[in-house]
C-alpha positions in Angstrom: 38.2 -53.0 8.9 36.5 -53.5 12.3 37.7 -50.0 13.0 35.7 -48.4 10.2 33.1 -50.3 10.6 33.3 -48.7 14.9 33.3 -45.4 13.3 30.4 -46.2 10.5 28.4 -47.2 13.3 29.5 -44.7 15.4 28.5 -42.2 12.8 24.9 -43.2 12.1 24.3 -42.8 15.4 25.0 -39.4 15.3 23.2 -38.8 12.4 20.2 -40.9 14.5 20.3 -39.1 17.1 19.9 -35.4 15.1 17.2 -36.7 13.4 15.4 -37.8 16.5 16.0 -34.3 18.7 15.8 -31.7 15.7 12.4 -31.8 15.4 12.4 -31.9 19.1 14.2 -28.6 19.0 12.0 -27.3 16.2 9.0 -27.8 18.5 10.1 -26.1 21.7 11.2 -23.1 19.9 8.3 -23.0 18.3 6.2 -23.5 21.6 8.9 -20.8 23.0 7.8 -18.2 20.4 4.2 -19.0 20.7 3.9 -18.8 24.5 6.2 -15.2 24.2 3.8 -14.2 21.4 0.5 -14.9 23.8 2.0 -13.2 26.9 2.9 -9.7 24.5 -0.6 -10.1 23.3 -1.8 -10.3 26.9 0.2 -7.5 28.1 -1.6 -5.3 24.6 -5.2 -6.6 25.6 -5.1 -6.1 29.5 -2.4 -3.5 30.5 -5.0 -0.8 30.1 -7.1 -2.7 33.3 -3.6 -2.3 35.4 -2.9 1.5 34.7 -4.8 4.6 34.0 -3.6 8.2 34.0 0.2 7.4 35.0 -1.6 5.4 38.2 -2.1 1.5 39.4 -5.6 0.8 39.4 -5.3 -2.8 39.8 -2.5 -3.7 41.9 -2.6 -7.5 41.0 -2.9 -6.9 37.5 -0.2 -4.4 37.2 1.8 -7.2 39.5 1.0 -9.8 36.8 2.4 -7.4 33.8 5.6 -6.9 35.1 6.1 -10.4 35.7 4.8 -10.9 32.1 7.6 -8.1 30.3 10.2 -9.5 32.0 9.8 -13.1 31.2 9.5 -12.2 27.7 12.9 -10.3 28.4 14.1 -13.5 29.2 12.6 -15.4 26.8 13.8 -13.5 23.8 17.7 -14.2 25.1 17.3 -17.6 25.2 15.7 -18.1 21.7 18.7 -19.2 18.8 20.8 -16.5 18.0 19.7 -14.3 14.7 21.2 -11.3 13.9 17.0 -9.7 14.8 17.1 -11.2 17.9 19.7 -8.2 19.8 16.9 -5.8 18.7 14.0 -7.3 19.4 15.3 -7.7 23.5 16.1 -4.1 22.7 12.6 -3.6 22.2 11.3 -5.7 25.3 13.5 -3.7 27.3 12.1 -0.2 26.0 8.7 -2.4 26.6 9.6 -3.3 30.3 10.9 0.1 31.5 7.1 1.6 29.7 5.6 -0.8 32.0 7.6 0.2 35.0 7.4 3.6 34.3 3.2 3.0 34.1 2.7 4.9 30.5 -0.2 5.3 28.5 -1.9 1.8 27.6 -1.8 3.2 24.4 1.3 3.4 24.1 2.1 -0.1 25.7 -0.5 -1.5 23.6 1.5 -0.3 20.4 5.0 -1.6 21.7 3.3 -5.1 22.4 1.8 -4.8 19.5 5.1 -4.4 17.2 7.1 -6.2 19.0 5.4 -9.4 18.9 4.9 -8.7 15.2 9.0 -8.2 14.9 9.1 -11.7 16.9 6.9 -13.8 14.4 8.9 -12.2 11.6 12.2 -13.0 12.9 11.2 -16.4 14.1 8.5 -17.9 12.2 5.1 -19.8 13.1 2.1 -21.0 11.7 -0.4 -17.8 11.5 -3.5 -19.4 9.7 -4.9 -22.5 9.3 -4.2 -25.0 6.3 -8.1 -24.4 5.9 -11.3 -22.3 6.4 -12.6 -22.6 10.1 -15.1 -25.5 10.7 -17.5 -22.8 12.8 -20.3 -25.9 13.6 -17.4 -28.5 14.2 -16.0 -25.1 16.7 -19.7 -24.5 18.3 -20.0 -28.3 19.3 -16.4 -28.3 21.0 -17.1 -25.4 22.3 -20.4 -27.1 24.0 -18.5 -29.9 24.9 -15.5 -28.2 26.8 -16.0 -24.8 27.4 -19.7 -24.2 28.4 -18.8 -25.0 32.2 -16.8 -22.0 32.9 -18.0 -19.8 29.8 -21.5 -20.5 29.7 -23.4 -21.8 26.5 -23.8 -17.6 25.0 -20.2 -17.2 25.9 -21.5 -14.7 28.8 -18.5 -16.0 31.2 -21.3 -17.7 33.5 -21.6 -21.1 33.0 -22.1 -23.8 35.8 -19.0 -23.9 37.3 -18.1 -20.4 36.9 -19.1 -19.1 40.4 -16.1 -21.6 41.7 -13.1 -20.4 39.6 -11.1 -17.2 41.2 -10.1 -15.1 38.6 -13.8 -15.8 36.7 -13.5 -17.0 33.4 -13.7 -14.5 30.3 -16.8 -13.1 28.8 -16.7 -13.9 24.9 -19.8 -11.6 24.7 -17.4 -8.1 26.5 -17.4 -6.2 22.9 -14.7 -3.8 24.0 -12.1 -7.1 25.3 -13.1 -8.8 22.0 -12.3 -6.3 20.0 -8.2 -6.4 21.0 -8.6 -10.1 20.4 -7.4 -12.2 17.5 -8.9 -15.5 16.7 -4.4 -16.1 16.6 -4.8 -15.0 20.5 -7.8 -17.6 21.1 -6.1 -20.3 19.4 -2.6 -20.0 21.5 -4.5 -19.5 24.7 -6.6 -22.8 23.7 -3.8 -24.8 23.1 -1.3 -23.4 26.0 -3.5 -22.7 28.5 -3.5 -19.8 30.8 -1.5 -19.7 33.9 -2.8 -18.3 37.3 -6.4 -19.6 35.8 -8.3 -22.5 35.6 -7.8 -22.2 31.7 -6.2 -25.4 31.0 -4.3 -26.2 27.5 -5.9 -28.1 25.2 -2.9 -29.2 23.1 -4.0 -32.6 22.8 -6.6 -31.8 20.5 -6.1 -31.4 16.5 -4.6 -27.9 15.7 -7.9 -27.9 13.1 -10.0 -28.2 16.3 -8.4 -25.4 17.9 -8.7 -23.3 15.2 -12.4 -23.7 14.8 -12.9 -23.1 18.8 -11.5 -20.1 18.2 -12.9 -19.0 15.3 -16.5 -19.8 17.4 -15.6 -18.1 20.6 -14.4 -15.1 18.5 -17.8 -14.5 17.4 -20.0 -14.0 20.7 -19.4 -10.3 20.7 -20.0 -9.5 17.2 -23.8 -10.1 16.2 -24.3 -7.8 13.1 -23.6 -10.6 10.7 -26.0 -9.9 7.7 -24.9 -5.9 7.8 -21.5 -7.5 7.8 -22.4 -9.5 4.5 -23.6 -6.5 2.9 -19.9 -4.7 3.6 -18.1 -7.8 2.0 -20.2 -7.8 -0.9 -20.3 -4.1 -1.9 -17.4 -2.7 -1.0 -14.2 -3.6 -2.3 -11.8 -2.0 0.0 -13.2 -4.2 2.3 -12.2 -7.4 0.9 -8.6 -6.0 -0.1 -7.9 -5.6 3.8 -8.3 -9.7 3.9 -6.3 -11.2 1.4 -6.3 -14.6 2.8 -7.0 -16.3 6.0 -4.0 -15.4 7.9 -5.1 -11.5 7.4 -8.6 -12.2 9.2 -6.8 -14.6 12.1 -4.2 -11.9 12.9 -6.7 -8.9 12.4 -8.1 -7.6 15.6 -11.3 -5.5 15.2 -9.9 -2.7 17.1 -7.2 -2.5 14.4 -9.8 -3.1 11.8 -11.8 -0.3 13.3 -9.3 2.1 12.8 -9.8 1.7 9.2 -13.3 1.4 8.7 -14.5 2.6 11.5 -15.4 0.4 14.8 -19.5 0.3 13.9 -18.4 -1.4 10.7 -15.6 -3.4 11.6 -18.2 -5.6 14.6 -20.2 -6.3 11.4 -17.7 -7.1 9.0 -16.2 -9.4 12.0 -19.4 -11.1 12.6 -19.6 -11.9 9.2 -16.2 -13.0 8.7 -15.6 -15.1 11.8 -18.9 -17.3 11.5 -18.4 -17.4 7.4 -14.3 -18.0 7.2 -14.8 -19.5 4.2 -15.4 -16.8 1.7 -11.6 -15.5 2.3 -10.6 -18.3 0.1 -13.0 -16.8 -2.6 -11.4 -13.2 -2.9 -7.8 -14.5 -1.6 -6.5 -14.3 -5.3 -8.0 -11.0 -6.4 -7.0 -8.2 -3.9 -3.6 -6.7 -2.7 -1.6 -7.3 -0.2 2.2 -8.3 0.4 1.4 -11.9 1.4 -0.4 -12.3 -2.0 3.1 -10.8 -3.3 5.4 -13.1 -1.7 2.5 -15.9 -2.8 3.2 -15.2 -6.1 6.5 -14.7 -5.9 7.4 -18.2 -4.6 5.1 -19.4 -7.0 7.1 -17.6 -9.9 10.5 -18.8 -8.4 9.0 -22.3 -8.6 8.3 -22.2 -12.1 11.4 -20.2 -13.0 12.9 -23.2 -11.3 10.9 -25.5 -13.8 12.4 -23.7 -16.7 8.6 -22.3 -17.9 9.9 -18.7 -18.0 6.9 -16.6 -19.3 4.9 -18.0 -16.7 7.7 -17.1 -13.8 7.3 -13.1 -15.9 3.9 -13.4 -15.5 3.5 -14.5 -11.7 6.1 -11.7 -10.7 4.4 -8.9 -12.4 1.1 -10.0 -10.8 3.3 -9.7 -7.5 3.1 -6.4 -8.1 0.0 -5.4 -10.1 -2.3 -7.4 -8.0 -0.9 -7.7 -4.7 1.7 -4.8 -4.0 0.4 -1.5 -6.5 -3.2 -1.6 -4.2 -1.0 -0.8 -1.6 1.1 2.3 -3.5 -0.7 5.0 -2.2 -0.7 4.3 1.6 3.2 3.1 1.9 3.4 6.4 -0.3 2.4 8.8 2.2 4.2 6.9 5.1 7.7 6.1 3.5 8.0 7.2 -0.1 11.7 6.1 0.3 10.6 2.7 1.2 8.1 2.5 -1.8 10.5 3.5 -4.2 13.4 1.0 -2.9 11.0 -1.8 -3.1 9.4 -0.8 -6.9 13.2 -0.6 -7.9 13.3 -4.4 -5.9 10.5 -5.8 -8.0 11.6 -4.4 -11.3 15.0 -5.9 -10.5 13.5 -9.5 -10.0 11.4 -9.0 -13.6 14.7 -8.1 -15.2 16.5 -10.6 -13.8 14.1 -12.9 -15.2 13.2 -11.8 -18.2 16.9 -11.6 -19.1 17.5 -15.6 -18.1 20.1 -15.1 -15.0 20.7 -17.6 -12.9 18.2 -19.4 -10.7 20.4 -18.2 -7.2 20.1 -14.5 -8.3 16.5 -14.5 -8.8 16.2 -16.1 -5.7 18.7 -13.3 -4.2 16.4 -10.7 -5.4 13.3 -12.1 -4.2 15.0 -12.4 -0.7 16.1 -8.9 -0.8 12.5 -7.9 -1.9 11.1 -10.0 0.6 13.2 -8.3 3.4 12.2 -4.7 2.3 8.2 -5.8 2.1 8.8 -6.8 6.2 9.7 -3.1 6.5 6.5 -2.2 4.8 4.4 -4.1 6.4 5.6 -2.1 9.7 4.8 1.0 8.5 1.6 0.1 6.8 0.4 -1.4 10.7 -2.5 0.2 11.4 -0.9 1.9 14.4 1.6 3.8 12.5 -0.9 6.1 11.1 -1.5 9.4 12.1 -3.5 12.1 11.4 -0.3 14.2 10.9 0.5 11.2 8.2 -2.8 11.4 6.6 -2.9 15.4 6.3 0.6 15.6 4.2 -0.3 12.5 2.4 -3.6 14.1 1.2 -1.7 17.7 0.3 1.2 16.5 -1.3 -0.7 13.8 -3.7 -3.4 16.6 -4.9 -0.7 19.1 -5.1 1.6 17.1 -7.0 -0.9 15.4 -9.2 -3.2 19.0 -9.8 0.3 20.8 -10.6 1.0 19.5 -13.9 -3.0 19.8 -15.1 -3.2 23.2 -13.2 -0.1 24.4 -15.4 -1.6 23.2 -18.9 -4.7 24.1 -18.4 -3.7 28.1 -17.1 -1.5 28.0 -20.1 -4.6 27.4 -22.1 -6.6 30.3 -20.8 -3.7 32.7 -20.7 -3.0 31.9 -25.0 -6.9 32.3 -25.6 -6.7 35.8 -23.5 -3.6 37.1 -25.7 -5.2 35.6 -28.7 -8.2 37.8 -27.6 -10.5 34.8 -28.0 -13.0 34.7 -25.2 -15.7 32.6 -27.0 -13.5 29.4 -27.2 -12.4 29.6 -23.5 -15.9 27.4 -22.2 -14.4 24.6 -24.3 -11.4 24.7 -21.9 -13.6 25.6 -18.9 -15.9 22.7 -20.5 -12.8 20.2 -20.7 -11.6 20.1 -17.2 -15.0 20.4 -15.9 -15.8 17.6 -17.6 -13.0 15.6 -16.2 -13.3 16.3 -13.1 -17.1 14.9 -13.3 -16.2 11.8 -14.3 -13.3 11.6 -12.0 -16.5 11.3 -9.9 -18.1 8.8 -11.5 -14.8 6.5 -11.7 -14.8 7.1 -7.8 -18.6 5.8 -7.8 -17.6 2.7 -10.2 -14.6 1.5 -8.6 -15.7 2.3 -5.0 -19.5 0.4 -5.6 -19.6 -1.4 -8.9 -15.9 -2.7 -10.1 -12.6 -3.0 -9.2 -10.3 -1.2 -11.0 -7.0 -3.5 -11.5 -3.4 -2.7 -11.3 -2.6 -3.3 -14.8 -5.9 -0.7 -16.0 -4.8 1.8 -13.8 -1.0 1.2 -15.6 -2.4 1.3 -18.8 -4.9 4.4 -18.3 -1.6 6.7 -16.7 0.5 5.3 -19.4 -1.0 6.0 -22.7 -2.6 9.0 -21.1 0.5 10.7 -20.3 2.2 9.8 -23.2 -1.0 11.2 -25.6 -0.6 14.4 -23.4 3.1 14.3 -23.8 2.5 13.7 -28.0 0.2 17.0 -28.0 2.2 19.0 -25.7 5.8 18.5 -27.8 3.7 19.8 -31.1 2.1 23.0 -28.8 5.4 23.6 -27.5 7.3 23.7 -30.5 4.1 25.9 -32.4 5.0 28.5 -29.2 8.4 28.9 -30.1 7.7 29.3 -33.1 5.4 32.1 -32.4 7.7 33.3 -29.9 9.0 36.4 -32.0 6.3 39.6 -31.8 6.1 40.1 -35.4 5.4 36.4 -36.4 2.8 36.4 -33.7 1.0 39.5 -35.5 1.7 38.0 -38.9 -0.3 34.4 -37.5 -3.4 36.7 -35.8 -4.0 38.3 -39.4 -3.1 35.4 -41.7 -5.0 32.1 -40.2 -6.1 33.1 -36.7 -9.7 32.4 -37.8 -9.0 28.9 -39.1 -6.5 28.0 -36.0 -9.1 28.6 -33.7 -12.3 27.5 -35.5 -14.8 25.0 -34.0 -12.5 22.4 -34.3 -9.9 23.3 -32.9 -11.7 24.6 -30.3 -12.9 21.0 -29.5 -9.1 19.9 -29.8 -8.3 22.6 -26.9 -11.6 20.6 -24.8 -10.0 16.9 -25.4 -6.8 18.6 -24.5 -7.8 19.6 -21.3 -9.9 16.9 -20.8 -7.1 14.3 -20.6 -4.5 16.0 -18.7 -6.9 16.6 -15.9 -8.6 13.5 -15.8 -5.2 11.4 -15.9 -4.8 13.4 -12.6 -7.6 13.0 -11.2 -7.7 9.5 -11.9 -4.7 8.7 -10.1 -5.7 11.2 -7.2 -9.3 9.0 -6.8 -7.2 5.7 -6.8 -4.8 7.2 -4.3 -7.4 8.8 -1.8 -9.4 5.6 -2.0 -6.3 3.8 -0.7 -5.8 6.6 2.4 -9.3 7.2 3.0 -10.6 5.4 6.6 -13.2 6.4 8.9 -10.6 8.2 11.7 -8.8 10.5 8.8 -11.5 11.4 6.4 -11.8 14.6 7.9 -7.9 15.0 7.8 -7.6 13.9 4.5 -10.5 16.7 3.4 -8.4 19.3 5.1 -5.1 18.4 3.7 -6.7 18.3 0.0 -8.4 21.6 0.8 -4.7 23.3 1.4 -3.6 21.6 -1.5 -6.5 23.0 -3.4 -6.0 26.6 -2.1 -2.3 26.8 -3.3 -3.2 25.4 -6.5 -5.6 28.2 -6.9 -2.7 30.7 -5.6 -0.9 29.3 -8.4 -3.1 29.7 -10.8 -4.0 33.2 -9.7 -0.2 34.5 -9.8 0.5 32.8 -13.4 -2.6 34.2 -15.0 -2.2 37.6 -13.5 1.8 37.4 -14.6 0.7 36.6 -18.3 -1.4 39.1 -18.7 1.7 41.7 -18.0 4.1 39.8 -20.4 5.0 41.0 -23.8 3.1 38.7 -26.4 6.7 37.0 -27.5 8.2 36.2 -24.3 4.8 35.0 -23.1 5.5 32.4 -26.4 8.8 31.5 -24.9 8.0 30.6 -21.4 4.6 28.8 -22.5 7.0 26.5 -25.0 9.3 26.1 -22.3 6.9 25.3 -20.3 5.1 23.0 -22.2 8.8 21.6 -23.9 9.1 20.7 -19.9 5.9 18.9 -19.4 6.3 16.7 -22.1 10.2 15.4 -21.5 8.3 14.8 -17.8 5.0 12.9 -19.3 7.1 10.4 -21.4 9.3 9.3 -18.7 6.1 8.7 -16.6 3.8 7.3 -19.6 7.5 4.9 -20.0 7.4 3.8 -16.6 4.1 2.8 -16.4 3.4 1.2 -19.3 6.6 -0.9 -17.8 4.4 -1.2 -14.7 2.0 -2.9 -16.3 4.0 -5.6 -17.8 3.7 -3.7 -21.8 7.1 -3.1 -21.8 10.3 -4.7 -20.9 12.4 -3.2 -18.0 16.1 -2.7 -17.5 16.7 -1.1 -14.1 19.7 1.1 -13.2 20.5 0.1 -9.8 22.0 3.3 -8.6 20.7 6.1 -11.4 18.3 8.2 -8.9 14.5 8.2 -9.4 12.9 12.0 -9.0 8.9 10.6 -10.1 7.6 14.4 -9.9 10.3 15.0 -12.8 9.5 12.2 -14.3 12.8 10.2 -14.2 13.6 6.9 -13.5 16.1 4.3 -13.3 15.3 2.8 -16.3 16.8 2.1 -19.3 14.3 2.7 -21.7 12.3 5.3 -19.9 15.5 7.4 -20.0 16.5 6.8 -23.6 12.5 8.1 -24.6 13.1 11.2 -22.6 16.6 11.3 -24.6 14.9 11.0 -28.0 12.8 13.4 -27.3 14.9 16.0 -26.3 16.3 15.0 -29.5 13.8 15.7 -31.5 12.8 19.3 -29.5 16.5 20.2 -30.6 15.7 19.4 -34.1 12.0 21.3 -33.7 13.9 24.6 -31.7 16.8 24.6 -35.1 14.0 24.5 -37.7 12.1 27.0 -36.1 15.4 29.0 -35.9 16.5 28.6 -39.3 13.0 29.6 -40.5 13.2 32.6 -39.0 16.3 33.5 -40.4 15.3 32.4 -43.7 12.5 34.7 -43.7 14.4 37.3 -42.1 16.7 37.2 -44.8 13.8 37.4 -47.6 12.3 40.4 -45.7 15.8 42.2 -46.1 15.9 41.2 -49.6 12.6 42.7 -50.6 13.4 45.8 -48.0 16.4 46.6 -50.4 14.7 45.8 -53.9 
């Protein structure tokens, strides 16, 4: 008995003695993380002082940089093992040899950069505050503890400033602030910075760090009420700050590369002295933290057993947080975008049809790993202009190509029909369309925001309406295809076919299948557009524009030399073509926006430009209506030979 009660006692003390040194353990990983975190941000923001041009300009500086890679070299081996942690030394290594090999600061910059984003996503910290800044509680701190060295405007040149060797930093040098994140001022408040008389202010509550930051951060940038103006009216703006750890980790260099660097000071002043209003927007503009936010938040209530509300949480996942970000991750990684729509179609399914709560949980996981790989290629740094001009041709090109092909279609019917007075309704339709393509560009750019689930909806039912029309044209063609039955319609109801009405049917026609485009093409360049690729995305879409018009040019030029009934056949085939690829797309998103129910096929292949993907019920539409084309291509046949067969009769009478 005594001998149990030796190893009972012996036993809590183990478990006593975990309790008290995990969270001891916790911690100095943690601090490890941090302090590796501020020296890669150091290494981004002051390399470029230490080399220039493949040279050492400042011998002490460049001293201090390779101590700095190599320490975090170290560093990252003694962190806990992960299976990211053999890359990410893999990484500081590349980093280290950069620096010794004195490489662009651009380039160094970038690696720090990365890397320190890789290390935070491998081993987590807090990146935000539980709150919005307290900027007047931050100001008065700041008075108390940091107007010595840094002077009272944040100029670097307070009283005791001439006594400190290096001088202390100037809040107010725009270009230093603008490689700065208000993350980087909080870890430097709260570790300190060695070889300076920047001491660590630990002691003091992380909420008082964070709003000393948020105050320092703001010295540089003074354009606060142009900055207001920006928030309000434009709604690009607030999608690029989703929540507060969006505008702590943002630096406006980075910022600047998107909006441009005049607009991103002003935006910044606004933002870092009025940290509140993030918390306003946080719940109405994309991003993949608002994904996983909702995501959690639907595995918690899955959890709970409320089911619809689990359904509805995921698809706002991806309606409100992750479809915003479509058209960028589109024209970086298309591979990646359609992995991780497959991902979040798996974790509705897996819902909606009541699996277990672990393989929900497996699928958000899995999701969760693939929206870390986006999030590296949508960095702002992984942009190009190289990027920007394919994105820009291949979007137009693919979106204009199906419109372009109806629409010539259109004009080259009306030209055998001999019917040049209805062509200005066609001319008329896509005209038309592409004006208020415009003004949709003007509303959701300046007035609204156009959501997710309207832009599902609008592509949905407007590609299937298209599709409708087109499997009734294309089955009229065939059966027009034959010379003689084409002579026999021109004499017997040409006039009616082509009256006023119809000719107004053949200007909603065009109407629709060029504005679906060119509403998705609006929503798509809105999302690429910044101020450093506008011109790249205006040459790209001019190339795309100029082999449309090739396009057009060779088809209409080609009609005009075919005989009248293989014209017939290749326009229904056509047309036959376009409608088998409208329906899977009008399927898919109507699915997108949460209309219809989803059963993914893991490993069926997804080909969007065709139209096909792996979907249950997108792919049983396309199959019904190549179903019924085969029933519309027999009747048309047996017709023909019925009235073939009558013509004989009457031939021989």
């Amino acid at each position: 008995m005594r001998q149990c009660a030796r190893i009972y006692s012996t036993l809590l003390s183990v478990l006593a003695l975990i309790a008290i040194c995990s969270p001891i353990a916790a911690q100095t990983k943690k601090a490890e993380v941090e302090t590796l975190w501020r020296l890669l941000d150091y290494i981004a923001v002051d390399y470029p002082g230490a080399v220039d041009k493949g040279k050492v300009i400042n011998e002490a500086e460049y001293s201090e940089m390779e101590e700095f890679s190599g320490t975090v070299v170290d560093g990252l081996a003694k962190l806990p093992p992960k299976p990211s942690r053999a890359a990410l030394i893999v990484k500081s290594n590349e980093l280290n040899t950069a620096i010794d090999n004195k490489v662009s600061p651009e380039l160094v910059a970038r690696q720090a950069r990365l890397l320190a984003t890789d290390l935070l996503r491998s081993y987590p910290v807090p990146l935000a505050p539980k709150t919005a800044p307290n900027v007047q509680n931050g100001k008065q701190l700041y008075a108390q503890n940091c107007a010595s060295c840094h002077g009272m405007s944040g100029n670097g040149q307070g009283p005791d400033a001439g006594q400190l060797d290096p001088a202390p930093i100037a809040f107010t040098d725009a270009e230093r602030a603008r490689e700065r994140s208000l993350f980087a001022l909080y870890q430097v408040i709260g570790q300190g910075l060695d070889g300076t008389a920047m001491q660590s202010f630990a002691g003091l509550p992380a909420e008082d760090r964070w709003d000393m930051a948020a105050y320092a951060g703001s010295f540089a940038f003074k354009e606060t009420s142009k900055g207001q103006e920006l928030w309000k009216k434009d709604a690009s703006v607030r999608a690029l700050f989703p929540d507060l750890a969006a505008l702590v980790s943002m630096t406006p260099a980075n910022l600047g590369k998107q909006i441009g660097t005049e607009k991103a000071d002003a935006v910044m002043a606004f933002l870092r002295t009025n940290p509140e209003v993030i918390g306003a927007t946080a719940t109405s503009t994309g991003s993949l933290a608002l994904s996983r936010t909702k995501l959690k938040e639907s595995l918690t209530a899955y959890r709970a057993g409320r089911k619809d509300k689990a359904e509805t949480l995921a698809l706002s996942a991806y309606l409100d947080g992750f479809e915003p970000l479509e058209p960028a991750l589109a024209s970086r990684d298309p591979t990646l975008l359609k992995a991780i729509e497959r991902a979040m179609a798996r974790v509705r399914a897996a819902i909606g049809d009541d699996l277990p709560v672990a393989e929900v949980e497996s699928r958000i996981g899995a999701l969760d790993r693939l929206f870390s790989e986006a999030e590296t290629a949508l960095d702002a740094d992984q942009a190009s202009q190289a990027s920007a001009f394919v994105g820009a041709f291949t979007i137009l090109l693919r979106e204009g190509l199906e419109a372009l092909l109806i629409v010539v279609a259109m004009i080259a019917f009306l030209r055998k029909a001999e019917r040049p007075e209805v062509m200005p309704y066609v001319h008329g339709g896509w005209i038309t369309a592409l004006l208020a393509g415009g003004i949709t560009w003007f509303a959701a750019t300046y007035l609204i925001g156009i959501s997710g689930a309207s832009r599902e909806l609008t592509e949905g039912f407007g590609s299937l309406f298209a599709a409708v029309i087109l499997l009734f044209v294309g089955l009229w063609m065939h059966g027009k295809s034959r010379a003689d039955e084409w002579q026999r319609y021109i004499g017997e109801t040409m006039s009616k076919a082509l009256s006023r009405g119809s000719a107004w049917f053949l200007f909603g026609l065009a109407f629709i299948v060029v504005y679906r485009e060119v509403f998705e093409t609006i929503l798509f360049f809105a999302a690429l557009w910044t101020a450093d690729n506008g011109m790249t995305i205006l040459a790209g879409s001019g190339a795309a524009i100029l082999l449309l018009s090739v396009i057009a040019w060779a088809m209409l030029r080609y009609s005009r030399k075919l005989p009248i009934g293989r014209f017939f056949a290749y326009s229904s085939a056509l047309m036959i073509v376009l409608t088998v690829i409208l329906t899977g797309k009008g399927i898919a998103a109507l699915q997108e926006a949460g209309l219809m129910s989803v059963t993914p096929l893991p490993y069926f292949p997804q080909i969007s430009m065709l139209g096909i993907f792996p979907a249950v019920q997108s792919l049983i539409a396309q199959v019904l209506v190549i179903a019924v084309i085969a029933a519309g291509y027999w009747y048309n046949v047996r017709l023909k030979y019925i009235q073939d067969y009558s013509i004989s009769d009457q031939n021989e009478f």
